[in-house]
N, C-alpha and C positions, 0 to 999 in steps of 0.2 A: 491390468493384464494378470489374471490369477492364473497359480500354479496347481491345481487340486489335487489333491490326495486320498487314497479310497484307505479306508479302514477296517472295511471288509471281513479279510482274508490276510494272513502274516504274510512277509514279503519273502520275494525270493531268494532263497540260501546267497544265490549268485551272484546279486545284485548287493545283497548287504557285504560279501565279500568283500566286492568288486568296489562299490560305492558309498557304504558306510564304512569300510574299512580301510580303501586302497583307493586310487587315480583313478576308478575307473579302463571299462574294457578296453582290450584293441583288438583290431581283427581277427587275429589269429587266434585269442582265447578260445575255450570251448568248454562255455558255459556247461551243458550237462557233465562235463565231468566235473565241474568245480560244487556242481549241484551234490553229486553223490560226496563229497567230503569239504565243504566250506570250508569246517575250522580248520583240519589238516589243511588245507591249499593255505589256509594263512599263519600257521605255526610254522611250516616248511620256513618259510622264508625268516622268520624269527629265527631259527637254528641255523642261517648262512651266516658261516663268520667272517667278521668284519662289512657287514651288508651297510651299513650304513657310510663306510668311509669314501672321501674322495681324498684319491692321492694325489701330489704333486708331483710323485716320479714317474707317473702314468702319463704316456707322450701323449694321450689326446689331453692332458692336460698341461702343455708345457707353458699355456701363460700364465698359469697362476703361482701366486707371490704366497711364503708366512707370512704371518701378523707385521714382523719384525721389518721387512724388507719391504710390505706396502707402506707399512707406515714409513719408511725412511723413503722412499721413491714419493712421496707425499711433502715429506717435509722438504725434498730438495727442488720439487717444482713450487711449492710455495717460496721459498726463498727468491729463484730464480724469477717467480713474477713478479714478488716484489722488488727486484733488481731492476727487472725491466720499466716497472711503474717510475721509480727514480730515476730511471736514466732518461727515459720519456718527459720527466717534470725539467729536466737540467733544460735553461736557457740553451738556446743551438749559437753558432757563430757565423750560422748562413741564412739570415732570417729571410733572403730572398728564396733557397730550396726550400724551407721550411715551407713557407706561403703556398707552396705546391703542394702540399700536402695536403686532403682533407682530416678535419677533425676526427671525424669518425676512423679515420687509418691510424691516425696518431695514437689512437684511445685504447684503438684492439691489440691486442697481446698477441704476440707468435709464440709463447709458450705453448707447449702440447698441455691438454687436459689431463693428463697421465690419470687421476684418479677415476676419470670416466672412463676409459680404457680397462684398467685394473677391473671396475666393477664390471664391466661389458661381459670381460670374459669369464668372472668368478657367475654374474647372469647363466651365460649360456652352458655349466659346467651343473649349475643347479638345473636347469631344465630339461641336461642330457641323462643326469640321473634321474630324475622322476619320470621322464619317457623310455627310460628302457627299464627301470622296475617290473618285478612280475606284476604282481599284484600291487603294489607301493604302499603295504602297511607303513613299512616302516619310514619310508619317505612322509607318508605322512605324520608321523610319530616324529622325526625332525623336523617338518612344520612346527608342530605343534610347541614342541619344549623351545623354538628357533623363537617361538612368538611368545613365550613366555616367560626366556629369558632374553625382552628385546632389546636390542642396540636400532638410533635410526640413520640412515644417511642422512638426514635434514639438520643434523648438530655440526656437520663443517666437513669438510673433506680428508680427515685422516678419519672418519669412522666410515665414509664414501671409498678409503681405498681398502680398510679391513674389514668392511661388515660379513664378506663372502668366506675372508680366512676367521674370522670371530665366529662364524657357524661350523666352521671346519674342523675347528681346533680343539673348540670347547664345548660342544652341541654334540654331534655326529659318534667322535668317539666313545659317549657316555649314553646314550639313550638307550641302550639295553646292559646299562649300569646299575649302578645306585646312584639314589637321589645326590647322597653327601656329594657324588664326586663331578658329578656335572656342577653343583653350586660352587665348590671351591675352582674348579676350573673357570668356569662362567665370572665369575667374582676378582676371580685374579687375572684375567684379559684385559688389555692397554683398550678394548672397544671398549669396555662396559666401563672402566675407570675413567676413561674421557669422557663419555656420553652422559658419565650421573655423575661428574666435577669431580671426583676425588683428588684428583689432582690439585685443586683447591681448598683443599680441606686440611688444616695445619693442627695441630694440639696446641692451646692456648699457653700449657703450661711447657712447652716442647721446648728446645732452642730457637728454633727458626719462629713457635709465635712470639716468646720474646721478643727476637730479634726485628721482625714484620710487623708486631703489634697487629697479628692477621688470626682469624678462629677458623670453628670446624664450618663444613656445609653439610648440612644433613642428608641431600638428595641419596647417596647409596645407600645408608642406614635404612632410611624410611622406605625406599621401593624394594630393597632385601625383603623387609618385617614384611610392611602391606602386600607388595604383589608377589615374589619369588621363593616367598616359605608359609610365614603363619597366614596371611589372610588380614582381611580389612578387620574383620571381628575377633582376631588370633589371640588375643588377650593381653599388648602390649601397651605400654601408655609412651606419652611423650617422654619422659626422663628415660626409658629404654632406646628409644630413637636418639637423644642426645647421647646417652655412654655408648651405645655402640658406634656412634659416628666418630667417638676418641680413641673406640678401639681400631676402628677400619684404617686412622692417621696413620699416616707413610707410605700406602699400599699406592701407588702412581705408576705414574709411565715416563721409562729416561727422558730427559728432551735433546732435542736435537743437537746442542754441544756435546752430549755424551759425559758428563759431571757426574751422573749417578750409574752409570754403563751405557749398553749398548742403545742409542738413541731408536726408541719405537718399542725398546723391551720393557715385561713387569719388572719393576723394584720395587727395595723395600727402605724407605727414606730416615733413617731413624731419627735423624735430626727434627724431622716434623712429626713425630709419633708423641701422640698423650702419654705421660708416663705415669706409671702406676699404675694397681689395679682399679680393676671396673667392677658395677653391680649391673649385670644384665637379666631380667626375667627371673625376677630372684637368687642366681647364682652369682657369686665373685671369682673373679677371672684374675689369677696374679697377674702381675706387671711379669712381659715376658715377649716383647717385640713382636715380629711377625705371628709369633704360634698365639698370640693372645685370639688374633679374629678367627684364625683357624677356628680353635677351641672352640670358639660359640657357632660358628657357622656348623660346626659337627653336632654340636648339639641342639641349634634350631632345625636344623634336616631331620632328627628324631623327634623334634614336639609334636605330642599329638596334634596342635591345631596346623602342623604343614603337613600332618597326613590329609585329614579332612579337608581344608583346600585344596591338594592335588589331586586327591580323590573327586572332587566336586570339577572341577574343570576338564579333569579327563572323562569325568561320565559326562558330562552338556557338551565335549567335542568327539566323542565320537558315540551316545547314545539319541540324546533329547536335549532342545533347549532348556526344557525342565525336568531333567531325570528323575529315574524313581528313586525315593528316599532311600531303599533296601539296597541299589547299587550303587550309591556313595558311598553308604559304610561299609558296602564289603567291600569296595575298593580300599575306604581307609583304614579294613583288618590287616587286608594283605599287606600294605604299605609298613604297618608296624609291625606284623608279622616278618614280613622280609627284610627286615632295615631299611626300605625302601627301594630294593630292587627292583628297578623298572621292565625290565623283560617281565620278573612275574606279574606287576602291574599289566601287561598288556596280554602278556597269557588270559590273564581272570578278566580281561575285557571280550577276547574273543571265546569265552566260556563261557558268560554271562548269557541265560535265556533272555533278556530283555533285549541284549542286542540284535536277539532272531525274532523276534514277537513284535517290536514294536515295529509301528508303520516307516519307512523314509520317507520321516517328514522335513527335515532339516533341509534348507535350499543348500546348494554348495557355494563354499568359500568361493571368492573370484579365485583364489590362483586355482586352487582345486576344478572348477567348474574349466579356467583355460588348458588344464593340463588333459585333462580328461577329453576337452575336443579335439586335442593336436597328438592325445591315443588314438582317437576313433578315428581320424583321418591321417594323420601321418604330418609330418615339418615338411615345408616347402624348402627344398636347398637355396642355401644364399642368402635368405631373408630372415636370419635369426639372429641374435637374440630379439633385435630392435622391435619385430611386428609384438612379439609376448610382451616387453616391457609397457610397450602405448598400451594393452588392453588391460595390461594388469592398473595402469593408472585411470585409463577410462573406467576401469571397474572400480577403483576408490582403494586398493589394497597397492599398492606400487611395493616393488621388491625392497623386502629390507627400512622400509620407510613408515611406520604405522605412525598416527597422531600424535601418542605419548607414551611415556614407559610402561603404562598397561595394557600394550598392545593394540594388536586389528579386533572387532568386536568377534564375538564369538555366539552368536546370537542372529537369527534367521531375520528377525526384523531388520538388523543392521545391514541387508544388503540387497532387499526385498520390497524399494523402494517404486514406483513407474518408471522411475529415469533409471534406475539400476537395471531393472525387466528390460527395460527400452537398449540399452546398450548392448546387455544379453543378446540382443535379438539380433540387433547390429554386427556384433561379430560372427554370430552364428552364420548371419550373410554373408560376409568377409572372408569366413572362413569357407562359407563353400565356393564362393566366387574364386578363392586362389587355390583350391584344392587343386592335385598336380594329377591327380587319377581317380575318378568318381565311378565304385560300381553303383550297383539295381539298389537304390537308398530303403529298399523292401528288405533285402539280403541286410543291408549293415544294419538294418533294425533289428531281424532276429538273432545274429552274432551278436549286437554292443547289449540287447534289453531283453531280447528274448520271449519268451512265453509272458511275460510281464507287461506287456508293452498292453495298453487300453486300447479300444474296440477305436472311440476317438481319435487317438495319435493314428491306427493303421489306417483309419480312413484318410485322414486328413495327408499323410506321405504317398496313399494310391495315389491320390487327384491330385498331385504337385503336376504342374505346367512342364517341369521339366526337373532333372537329376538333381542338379542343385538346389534348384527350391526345397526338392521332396531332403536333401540331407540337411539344409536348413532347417526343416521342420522336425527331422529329427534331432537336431541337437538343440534345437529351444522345446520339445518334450518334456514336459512335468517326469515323466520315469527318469530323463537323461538330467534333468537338471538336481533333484533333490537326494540327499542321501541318508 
C-alpha cells in the first residue's frame, strides 16, 4: 500500500505549517490565511506564555497527581496487594466455605488498579491538550523532547503512575527553555531515577558500599552521554561512563518508609555517593556531593557534540529522515550560540528554507497521525481516552511506553510497514464509522488539505459509496498522512 509523494512543486505553506510543524488541521482552520503568513501563525504560538503547561489547579484537570503523590498512591496499593496476596495464601479455618470458592476468585485481587487510573487520566489531559492546540507546534515540541527524554510504563508501576506527572514537571515547563534546564530537571525526576536504576547504584567506596559490599549501575551515566546530550559518536569512552556513574551516586528516590524523606520525592543520599573527586571528559570535578553531577551535567548541555546531536534529531523530526547537512549545523550554531535556548532552536526551524522547500515526505508518527484524525473530525463524548490508547498500541507507539530508553523510532521506515498501512487504514474506518457528525467529505478535504490535495485522492472521495467511505478516504490520503 504506497503512500506517494510528488516532488514537483514545494509544498504548501499550510500544510508544512499545519503538518510538518503542528497536529495537523481542524475544521475551522482557514488555511488561506495561514497561507499568507505560515511562519507568523507558528511564532505566534511560540510567544504564548506558559503554552506548553498543564496545570493541576485547573478543574478540568482535578485527577491529576505530582510526581510525589502518584508515586505514593503507587506504593500504597502495591503494599496493599501484597497484603492481600498474604492473606489469600493464609490457610482458612472453614476449609468446607473455602471449597466454595473457585480458584480463579481466590486468585483475583479486589485491590483497585489505582496506577491504571492515574495514567487514564494523566492519557486523557495529554490528548485534551494536543486537541485544542492552534496549530500544536509546541505540543509537538513536547512530543518530541517527551521522547527523548524517555521514561517507559513497561519498568513497573510507579513509572505507570508518574510518567504523565514526569512529562509535566520536567518536560513541558522547559521546552522553550534551555537545554541545561530540562537536563537537570529530567535527570533529577524519581521517573527517570527509577527507570535507568539509579537507585541501585551505590559508590563502592561510599558508606553504604562498604557496608552492602554493593557498586555502581551504569544505566543513567551511559543513556545521559549516548542518548540525552553527546551522542553515540560524542567523543566519550567507557572510563567517562564509569566516573560519571560515581558522580550520579545518591541521586535516588525516598522509599516508601520515608528514611531519606518524603516517600516518591528526589534525594540526595550521601551515604551512597562516591566520594572524591572525579575525571570526566577530561575535566576534574572536586568532591562536592550533589553539585558534583550538577557541574558536569552543565557542562555536557554546552559540549559541542550535544549541540550536534540535538541539532541532528530535531532536523530528521521535523525536517527529513535525512536532513540536509547545512541544517544540522545551523541548528548546532544556534544551539551554541544561544547556550541552548530551545525556543531559538525552534524559531531557526521555523526560518529554515528547507523546511518550506522540501517535499512532506515524512509519514506521521502514530500519535501524531491519531491526533491529527480526531482534529479533523472531532472526539466522540464518552469514549476517551480508552478508543486513542488501543490505536496508539495497534499502531506500535503506546503512550508513554517506547521499546527502550532511545525511544519511539524517528524514522519513516519505522512505521511504514503493510501491517502498519493496514492498521492506518483500519482506523481511518473506525474513525469514520464512530464519527458523531459527517459533513460533504468534499468540503473537509478542502478545509483539512486544501489546494494541495492530488487530482487522485479528489477522485477517489467523489466516488465514495457513501460519507463515511469518502472521509475514510480522506484521512488514509498520502497529503493527510505524511508530513
Amino acid at each position: 500500500m504506497a503512500l506517494p509523494v510528488s516532488n514537483a512543486v514545494p509544498p504548501d505553506p499550510a500544510l508544512v505549517a499545519l503538518n510538518r510543524f503542528g497536529l495537523g488541521a481542524r475544521p475551522d482552520d482557514d488555511l488561506g490565511k495561514i497561507v499568507a503568513d505560515a511562519r507568523g501563525f507558528l511564532k505566534a504560538e511560540l510567544k504564548q506564555q506558559d503554552i506548553a503547561l498543564v496545570s493541576i489547579e485547573d478543574p478540568a484537570n482535578a485527577g491529576l497527581l505530582d510526581s510525589t503523590a502518584a508515586i505514593q498512591a503507587s506504593m500504597a496499593a502495591n503494599a496493599e496487594r501484597k497484603a492481600e496476596r498474604d492473606r489469600m495464601a493464609q490457610p482458612t479455618a472453614e476449609p468446607t466455605a473455602m471449597a466454595a470458592v473457585s480458584p480463579d476468585a481466590k486468585a483475583k485481587s479486589t485491590v483497585p488498579k489505582v496506577e491504571a487510573d492515574i495514567y487514564r487520566d494523566e492519557a486523557q489531559a495529554r490528548f485534551d491538550k494536543a486537541l485544542n492546540a492552534g496549530p500544536g507546534f509546541v505540543e509537538r515540541l513536547v512530543g518530541f523532547w517527551s521522547n527523548h527524554f524517555c521514561v517507559s510504563v513497561a519498568k513497573g508501576q510507579i513509572v505507570r503512575a508518574c510518567a504523565g506527572a514526569f512529562e509535566r514537571e520536567a518536560i513541558r515547563p522547559f521546552v522553550l527553555g534551555r537545554f541545561a534546564d530540562i537536563l537537570l530537571a529530567v535527570e533529577h525526576h524519581p521517573a527517570m531515577l527509577f527507570y535507568l536504576d539509579n537507585q541501585q547504584s551505590i559508590g563502592p567506596d561510599s558508606r553504604a558500599g562498604k557496608r552492602r559490599g554493593r557498586g555502581l549501575n551504569e544505566n543513567l551515566a551511559h543513556e545521559i552521554l549516548e542518548l540525552h546530550t553527546l551522542g553515540v559518536d560524542g567523543g566519550y569512552s567507557q572510563a567517562d561512563v564509569t566516573s560519571f556513574a560515581g558522580v550520579l551516586t545518591g541521586w535516588t528516590m525516598a522509599g516508601r518508609e520515608g528514611r531519606l524523606g518524603e516517600p516518591g520525592s528526589f534525594v540526595f543520599n550521601a551515604n551512597a555517593h562516591q566520594p572524591g573527586e572525579a575525571v570526566l571528559l577530561g575535566k576534574t570535578y572536586p568532591a562536592g556531593g550533589m553539585g558534583q553531577a550538577e557541574a558536569a551535567l552543565n557542562d555536557i548541555a554546552r559540549h559541542p557534540a550535544t549541540a550536534r546531536h540535538t541539532a541532528g534529531k530535531l532536523a530528521r523530526h521535523f525536517i527529513a529522515d535525512d536532513p540536509p547537512p547545512q541544517s544540522v549545523a545551523h541548528l548546532a550554531a544556534v544551539f551554541t550560540k544561544t547556550d541552548g535556548d530551545l525556543r531559538a532552536l525552534a524559531l531557526a526551524l521555523v526560518d529554515m528554507p528547507e523546511a518550506w522547500s522540501m517535499p512532506l515526505a515524512k509519514l506521521r508518527a502514530p500519535f501524531d497521525y491519531v491526533m491529527a484524525l480526531r482534529r479533523a473530525v472531532g472526539p466522540s463524548a464518552g469514549k476517551e481516552p480508552q478508543r486513542t490508547l488501543g490505536w496508539l498500541r495497534a499502531l506500535g507507539e503506546p503512550l508513554w511506553q517506547p521499546p527502550g530508553p532511545n525511544g519511539f523510532p524517528d524514522h519513516s521506515n519505522a512505521w511504514a510497514s503493510a501491517e502498519g498501512l493496514k492498521t492506518r487504514l483500519d482506523i481511518a474506518w473506525q474513525t469514520a464509522q464512530q464519527a458523531d457528525d459527517i459533513g460533504n467529505p468534499g468540503d473537509m478535504l478542502s478545509t483539512l488539505i486544501g489546494a494541495s490535495a492530488s487530482a487522485e485522492t479528489r477522485e477517489a472521495i467523489a466516488r465514495a459509496e457513501s460519507r463515511r467511505q469518502g472521509l475514510a478516504l480522506l484521512l488514509m490520503a498520502p497529503e493527510f498522512q505524511r508530513r
